[in-house]
MIMIVEX-681021 format. One record per residue (C-alpha): x, y, z. Coordinates in Angstrom, 2 decimals. Example, Ala and Ser with C-alpha at 12.3 -4.5 7.8 and 13.67 -1.06 7.14 Angstrom:
REM residues 2
((12.30, -4.50, 7.80))
((13.67, -1.06, 7.14))
END
This chain:
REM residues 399
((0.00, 0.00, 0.00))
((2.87, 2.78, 0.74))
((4.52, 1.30, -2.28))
((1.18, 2.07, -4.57))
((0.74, 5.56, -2.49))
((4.60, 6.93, -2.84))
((3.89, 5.96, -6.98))
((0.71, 7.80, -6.97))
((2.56, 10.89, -5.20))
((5.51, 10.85, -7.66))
((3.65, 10.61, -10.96))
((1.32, 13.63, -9.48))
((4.45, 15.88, -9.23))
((4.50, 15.43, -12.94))
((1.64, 15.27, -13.84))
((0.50, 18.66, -12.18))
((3.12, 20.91, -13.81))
((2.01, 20.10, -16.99))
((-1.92, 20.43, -16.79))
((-1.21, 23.78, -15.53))
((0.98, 24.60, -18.35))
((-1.13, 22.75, -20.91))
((-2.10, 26.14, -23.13))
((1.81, 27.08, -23.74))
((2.33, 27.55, -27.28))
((5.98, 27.20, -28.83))
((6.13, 29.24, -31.99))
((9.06, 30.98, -34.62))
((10.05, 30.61, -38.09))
((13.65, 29.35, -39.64))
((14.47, 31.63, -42.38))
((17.51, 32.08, -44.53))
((19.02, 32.89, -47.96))
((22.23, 33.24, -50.25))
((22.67, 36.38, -51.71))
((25.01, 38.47, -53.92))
((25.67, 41.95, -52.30))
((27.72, 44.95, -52.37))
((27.75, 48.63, -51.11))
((29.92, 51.16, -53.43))
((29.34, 54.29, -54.85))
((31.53, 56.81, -51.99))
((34.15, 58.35, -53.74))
((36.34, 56.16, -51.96))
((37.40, 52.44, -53.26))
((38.57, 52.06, -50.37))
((35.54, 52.41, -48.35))
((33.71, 50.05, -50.70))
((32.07, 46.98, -49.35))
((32.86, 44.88, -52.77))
((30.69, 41.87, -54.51))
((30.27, 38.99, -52.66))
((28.51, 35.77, -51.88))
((26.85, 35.67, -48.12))
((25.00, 33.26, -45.91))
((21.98, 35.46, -44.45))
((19.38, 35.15, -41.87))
((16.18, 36.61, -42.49))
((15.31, 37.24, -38.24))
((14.51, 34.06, -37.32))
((13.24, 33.47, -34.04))
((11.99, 31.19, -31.07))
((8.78, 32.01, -28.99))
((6.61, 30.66, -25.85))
((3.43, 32.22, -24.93))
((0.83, 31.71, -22.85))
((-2.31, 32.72, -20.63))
((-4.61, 31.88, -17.47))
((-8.07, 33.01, -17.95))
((-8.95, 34.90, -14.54))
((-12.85, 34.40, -14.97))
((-15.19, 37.29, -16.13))
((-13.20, 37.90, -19.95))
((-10.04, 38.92, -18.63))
((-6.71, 36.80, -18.98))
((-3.13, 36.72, -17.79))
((-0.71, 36.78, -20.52))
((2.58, 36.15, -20.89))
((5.37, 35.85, -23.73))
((8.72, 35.35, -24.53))
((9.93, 35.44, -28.03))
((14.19, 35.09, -28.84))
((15.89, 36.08, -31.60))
((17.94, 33.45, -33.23))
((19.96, 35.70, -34.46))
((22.30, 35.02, -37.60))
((21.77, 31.45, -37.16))
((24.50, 31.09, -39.98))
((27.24, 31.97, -38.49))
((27.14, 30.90, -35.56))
((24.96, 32.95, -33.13))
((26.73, 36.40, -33.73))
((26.14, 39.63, -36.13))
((28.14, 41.71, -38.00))
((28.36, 44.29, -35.12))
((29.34, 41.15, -32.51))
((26.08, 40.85, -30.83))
((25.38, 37.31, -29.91))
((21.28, 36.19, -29.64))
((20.00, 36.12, -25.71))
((16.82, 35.11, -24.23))
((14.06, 37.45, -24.57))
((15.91, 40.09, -27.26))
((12.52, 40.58, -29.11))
((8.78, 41.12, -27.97))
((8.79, 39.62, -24.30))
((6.42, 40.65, -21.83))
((3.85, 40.02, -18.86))
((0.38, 41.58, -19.21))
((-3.88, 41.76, -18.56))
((-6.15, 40.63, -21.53))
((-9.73, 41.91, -20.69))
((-12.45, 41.66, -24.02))
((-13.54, 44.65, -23.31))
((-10.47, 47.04, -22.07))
((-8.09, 45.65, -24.32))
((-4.46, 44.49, -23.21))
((-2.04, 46.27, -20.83))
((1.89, 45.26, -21.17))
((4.72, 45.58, -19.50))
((8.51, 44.65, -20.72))
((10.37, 44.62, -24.00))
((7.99, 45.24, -26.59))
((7.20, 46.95, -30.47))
((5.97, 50.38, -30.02))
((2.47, 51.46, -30.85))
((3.37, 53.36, -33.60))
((5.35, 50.41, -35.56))
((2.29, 48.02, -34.38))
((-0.48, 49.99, -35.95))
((0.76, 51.96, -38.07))
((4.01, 50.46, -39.64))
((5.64, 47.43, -40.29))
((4.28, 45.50, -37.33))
((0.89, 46.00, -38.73))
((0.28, 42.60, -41.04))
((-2.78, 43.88, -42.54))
((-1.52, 47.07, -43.58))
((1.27, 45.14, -45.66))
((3.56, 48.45, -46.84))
((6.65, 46.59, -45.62))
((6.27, 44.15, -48.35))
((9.35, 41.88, -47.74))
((9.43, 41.93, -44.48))
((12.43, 39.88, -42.17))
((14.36, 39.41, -45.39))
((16.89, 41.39, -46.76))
((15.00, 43.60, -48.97))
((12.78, 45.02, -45.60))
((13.11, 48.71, -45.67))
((11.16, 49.76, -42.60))
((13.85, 50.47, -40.24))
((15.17, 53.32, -37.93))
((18.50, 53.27, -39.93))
((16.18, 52.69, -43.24))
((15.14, 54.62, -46.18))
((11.11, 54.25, -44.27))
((9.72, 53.43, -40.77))
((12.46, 55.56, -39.50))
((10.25, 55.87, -36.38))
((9.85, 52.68, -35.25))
((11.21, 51.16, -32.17))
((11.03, 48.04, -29.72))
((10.85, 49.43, -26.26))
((12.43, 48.52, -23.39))
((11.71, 49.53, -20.08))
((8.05, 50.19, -21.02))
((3.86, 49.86, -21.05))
((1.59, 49.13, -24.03))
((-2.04, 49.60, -23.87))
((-3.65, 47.86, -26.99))
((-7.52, 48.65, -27.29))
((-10.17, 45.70, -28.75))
((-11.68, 46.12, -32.58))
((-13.72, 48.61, -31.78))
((-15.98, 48.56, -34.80))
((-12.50, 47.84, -37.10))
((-11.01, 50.79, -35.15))
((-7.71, 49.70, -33.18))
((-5.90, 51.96, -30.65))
((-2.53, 51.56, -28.97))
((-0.30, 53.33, -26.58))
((3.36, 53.29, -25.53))
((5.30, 54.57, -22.96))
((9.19, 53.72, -23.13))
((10.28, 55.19, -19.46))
((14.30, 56.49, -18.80))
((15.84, 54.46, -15.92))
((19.19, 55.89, -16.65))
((18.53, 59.76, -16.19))
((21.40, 60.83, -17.82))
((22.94, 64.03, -16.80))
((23.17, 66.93, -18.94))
((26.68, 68.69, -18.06))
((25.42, 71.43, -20.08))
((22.34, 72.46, -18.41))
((23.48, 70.92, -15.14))
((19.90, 69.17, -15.36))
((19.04, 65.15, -15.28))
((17.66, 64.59, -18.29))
((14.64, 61.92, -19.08))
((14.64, 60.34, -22.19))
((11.61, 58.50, -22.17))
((9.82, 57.78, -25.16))
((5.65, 58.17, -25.84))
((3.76, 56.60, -29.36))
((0.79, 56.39, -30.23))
((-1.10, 54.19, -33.36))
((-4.55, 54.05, -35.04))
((-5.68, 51.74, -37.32))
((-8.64, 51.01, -39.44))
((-9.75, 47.94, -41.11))
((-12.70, 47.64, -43.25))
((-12.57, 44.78, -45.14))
((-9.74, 45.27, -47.81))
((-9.05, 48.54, -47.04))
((-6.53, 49.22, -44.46))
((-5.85, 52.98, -43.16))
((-3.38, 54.09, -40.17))
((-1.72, 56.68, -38.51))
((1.10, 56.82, -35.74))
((2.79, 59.66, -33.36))
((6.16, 59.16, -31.92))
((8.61, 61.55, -29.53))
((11.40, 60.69, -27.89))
((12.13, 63.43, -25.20))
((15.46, 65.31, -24.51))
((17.11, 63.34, -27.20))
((18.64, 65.64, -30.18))
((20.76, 64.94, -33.32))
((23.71, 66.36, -33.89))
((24.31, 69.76, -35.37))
((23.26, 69.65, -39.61))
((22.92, 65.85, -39.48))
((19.80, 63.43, -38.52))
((21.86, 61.69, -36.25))
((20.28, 61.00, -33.06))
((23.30, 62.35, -30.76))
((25.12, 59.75, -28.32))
((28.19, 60.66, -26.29))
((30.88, 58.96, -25.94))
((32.00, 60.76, -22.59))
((33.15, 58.45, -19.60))
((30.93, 58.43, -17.67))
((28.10, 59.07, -20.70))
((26.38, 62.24, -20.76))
((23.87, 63.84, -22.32))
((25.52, 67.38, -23.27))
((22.93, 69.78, -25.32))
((19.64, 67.56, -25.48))
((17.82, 68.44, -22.29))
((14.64, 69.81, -23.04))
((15.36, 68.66, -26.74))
((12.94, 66.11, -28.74))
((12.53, 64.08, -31.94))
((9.19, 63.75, -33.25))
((7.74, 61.56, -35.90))
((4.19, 61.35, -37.47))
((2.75, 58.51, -40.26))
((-0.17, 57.64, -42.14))
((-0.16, 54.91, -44.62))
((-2.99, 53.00, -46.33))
((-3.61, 49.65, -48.59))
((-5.97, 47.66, -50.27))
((-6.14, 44.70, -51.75))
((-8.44, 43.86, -54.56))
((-10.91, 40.27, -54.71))
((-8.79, 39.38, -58.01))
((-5.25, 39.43, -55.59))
((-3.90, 42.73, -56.55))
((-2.32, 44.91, -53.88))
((-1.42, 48.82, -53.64))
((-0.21, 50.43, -50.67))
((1.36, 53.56, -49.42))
((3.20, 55.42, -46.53))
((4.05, 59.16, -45.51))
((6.27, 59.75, -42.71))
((7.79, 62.95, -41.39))
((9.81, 64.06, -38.54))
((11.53, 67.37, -36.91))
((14.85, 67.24, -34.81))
((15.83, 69.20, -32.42))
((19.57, 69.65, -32.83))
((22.36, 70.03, -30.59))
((23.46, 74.14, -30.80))
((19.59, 75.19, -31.12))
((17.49, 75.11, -34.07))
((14.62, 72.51, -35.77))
((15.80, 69.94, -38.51))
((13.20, 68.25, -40.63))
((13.20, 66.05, -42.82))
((10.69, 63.17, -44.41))
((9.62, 60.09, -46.59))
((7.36, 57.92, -48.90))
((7.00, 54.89, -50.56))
((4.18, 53.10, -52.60))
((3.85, 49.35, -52.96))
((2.09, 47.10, -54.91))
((1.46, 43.54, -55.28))
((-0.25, 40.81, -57.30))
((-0.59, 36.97, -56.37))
((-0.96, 34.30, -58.62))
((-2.85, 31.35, -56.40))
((0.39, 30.60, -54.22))
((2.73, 32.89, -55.80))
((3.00, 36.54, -55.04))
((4.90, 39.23, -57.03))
((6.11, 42.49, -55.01))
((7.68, 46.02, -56.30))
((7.84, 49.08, -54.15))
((9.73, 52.25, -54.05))
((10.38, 54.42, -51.11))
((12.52, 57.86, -50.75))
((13.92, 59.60, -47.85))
((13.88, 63.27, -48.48))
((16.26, 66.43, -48.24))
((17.24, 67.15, -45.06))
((15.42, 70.75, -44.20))
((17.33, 73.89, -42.19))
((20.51, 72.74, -42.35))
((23.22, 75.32, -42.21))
((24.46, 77.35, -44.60))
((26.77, 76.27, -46.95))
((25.55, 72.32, -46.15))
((22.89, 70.69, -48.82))
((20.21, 69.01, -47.70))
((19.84, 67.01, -51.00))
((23.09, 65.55, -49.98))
((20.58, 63.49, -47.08))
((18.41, 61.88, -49.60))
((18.41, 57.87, -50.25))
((16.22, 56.01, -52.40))
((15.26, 52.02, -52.64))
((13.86, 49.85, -55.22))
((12.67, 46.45, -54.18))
((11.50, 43.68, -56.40))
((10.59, 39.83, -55.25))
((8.26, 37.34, -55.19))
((7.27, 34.31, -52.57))
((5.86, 31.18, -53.41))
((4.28, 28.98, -50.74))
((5.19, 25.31, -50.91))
((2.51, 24.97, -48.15))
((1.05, 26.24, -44.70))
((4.28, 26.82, -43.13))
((7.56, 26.67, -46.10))
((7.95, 28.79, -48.23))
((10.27, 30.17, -50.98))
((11.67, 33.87, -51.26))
((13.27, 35.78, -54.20))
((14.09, 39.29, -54.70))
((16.24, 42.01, -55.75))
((16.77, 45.34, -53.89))
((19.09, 48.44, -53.92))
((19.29, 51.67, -52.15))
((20.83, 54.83, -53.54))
((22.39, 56.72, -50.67))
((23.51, 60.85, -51.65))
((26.97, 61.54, -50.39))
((25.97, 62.00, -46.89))
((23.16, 59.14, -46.42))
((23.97, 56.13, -45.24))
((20.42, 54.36, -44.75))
((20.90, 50.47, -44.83))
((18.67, 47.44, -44.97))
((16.34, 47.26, -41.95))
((17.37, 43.21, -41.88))
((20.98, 41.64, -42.24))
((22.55, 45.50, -43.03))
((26.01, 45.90, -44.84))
((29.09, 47.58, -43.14))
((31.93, 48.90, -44.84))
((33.89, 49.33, -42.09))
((34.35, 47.83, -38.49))
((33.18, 44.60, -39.55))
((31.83, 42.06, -36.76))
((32.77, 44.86, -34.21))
((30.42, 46.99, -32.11))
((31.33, 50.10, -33.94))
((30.70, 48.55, -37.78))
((28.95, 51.15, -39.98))
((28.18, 51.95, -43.84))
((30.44, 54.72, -45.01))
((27.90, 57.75, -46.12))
((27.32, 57.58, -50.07))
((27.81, 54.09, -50.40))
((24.53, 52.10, -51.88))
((24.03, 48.85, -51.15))
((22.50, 46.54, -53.09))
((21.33, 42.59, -52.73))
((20.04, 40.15, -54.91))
((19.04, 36.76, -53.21))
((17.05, 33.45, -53.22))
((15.91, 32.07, -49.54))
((13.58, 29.54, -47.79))
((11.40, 30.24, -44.41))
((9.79, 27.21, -42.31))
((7.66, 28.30, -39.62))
((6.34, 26.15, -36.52))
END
């Protein structure tokens, strides 16, 4: 009898665990290519990233996620989603960062069918949710986590968007195909400002709206990121390199961003979609730097192939100093591909894409970018005027 009892005891110790983690979903996608790519164009040859053949990873990634439903439509939710980040070689990226637990959306949060959903840890900002890449149904970033993406902080569009750490979401219901979200990226470092003599707080506010009504898709997003400047006659968010880091000049200082963007998609599969985005700069030495950008997309599918081309620009930089052309700010990208699915969850990627940067541009591709100089070091960047350019073949397997 205390033989059958101490069994029955055991096998409940297992048994428990995993009833009460029976809804945990595992979820990601394995996605890579081989591509031919190069970055000239600088005045430079030496500064030239020349031709060659490279191994890429198109941002895989890992996930678990989960919930506990509390009882009168409201849920606890939980994620926690993992870059696998350049899988090819070996774990780490060109700039020597090496994939960690958690890198990407991860987060604990309230699910209520009415209210909507409250988050709190690393996670997409409102304004790239609804309003920008992040937003499926929109579709403007039209080859998204491969090479070609070009919705990207350091890109030619979506130079807005952000994942924030440190920070709060609020994501509202469908309200009647309306969706609303808010973000609030707080500033745990306080960074002092040994020009003012004041702390500074960075923190970062976005908001997104979107619209859905059957095919047609409309959105618009607000972004600032407070005391945060660029540096003087560049749009070059400012960072010190002072030890200990300061935050000279950018106290009471902000970068703004606005968006709208709209698609629709016709019953006979063909797609058209566009995106406006503008921002101002404060810059370090006084003064208001603006500067903005476009791009239209279209599509057409073919039962389970789909053909892509868009076109985006990032304008002249405005108010620059005298003797300083903004024109020399402006970058361009063409991107052309197509995706066939083999079924549900495989499928196969092709495309060609370059950007056109003006001698003092430098915007790269928002996935697997190309650096000139400081290769697989923390410091790696593209030299300004060079224009990189990939053409590429890939595969993606989600689970």
């Amino acid at each position: 009898m205390q033989k059958k009892n101490l069994a029955a005891l055991v096998a409940s110790l297992f048994i428990v665990p995993v009833a009460a983690h029976a809804d945990v979903t595992i979820y990601g996608f394995l996605s890579a290519g081989i591509e031919s790519v190069k970055a000239t164009g600088n005045g430079n040859s030496a500064n030239d990233y020349t031709s060659r053949t490279r191994v890429s990873d198109y941002n895989s990634r890992i996930g678990f996620k989960g919930n506990e439903d509390l009882g009168n439509g409201t849920k606890a939710i939980w994620q926690v989603e993992s870059s696998l980040r350049n899988f090819e070689q070996g774990g780490t990226d060109d700039k020597n960062n090496s994939a960690t637990l958690g890198t990407r959306n991860t987060f604990v949060g309230i699910d209520n069918a009415d209210f909507g959903r409250v988050l709190l840890g690393n996670h997409d900002s409102a304004y790239k949710v609804l309003s920008g890449s992040g937003n499926s149904a929109l579709g403007v970033d039209i080859l998204i986590n491969t090479t070609a993406e070009n919705f990207g902080k350091s890109s030619v569009n979506g130079r807005g968007e952000e994942r924030l750490k440190n920070s709060i979401h609020w994501y509202s219901p469908n309200w009647a195909g309306f969706k609303l979200g808010a973000s609030w990226g707080v500033d745990e470092a306080r960074l002092q400002d040994n020009t003012s003599g004041s702390s500074t707080d960075a923190k970062r506010l976005s908001l997104g709206l979107a619209y859905n009504w059957g095919a047609l898709n409309l959105s618009t997003g607000w972004d600032r990121r407070y005391d945060t400047a660029v540096k003087a006659n560049t749009n070059s968010i400012y960072t010190s390199t002072a030890t200990p880091p300061d935050a000279n000049g950018t106290s009471g200082k902000n970068v703004s961003l606005y968006n709208i963007a709209g698609s629709y998609k016709f019953d006979f599969g063909t797609y058209i979609g566009g995106y406006y985005e503008w921002a101002t700069y404060d810059q370090i030495g006084g003064g208001q730097l603006k500067q903005d950008d476009w791009m239209i997309a279209l599509g057409q599918d073919f039962g389970a192939a789909s053909i892509k081309l868009g076109y985006g620009q990032l304008g002249s930089l405005k108010n620059v100093a005298t003797g300083i052309s903004g024109d020399d700010f402006k970058a361009k990208q063409w991107i052309l591909g197509g995706t066939y699915d083999l079924s549900k969850t495989t499928q196969l990627i092709a495309y060609y894409t370059k950007i056109t940067n003006n001698a003092k541009a430098s915007a790269n591709f928002a996935n697997d970018a190309v650096y000139d100089t400081g290769l697989g070091t923390s410091g790696a960047k593209l030299t300004s005027g060079n224009s990189p350019q990939a053409f590429g073949f890939g595969m993606k397997v989600a689970f």
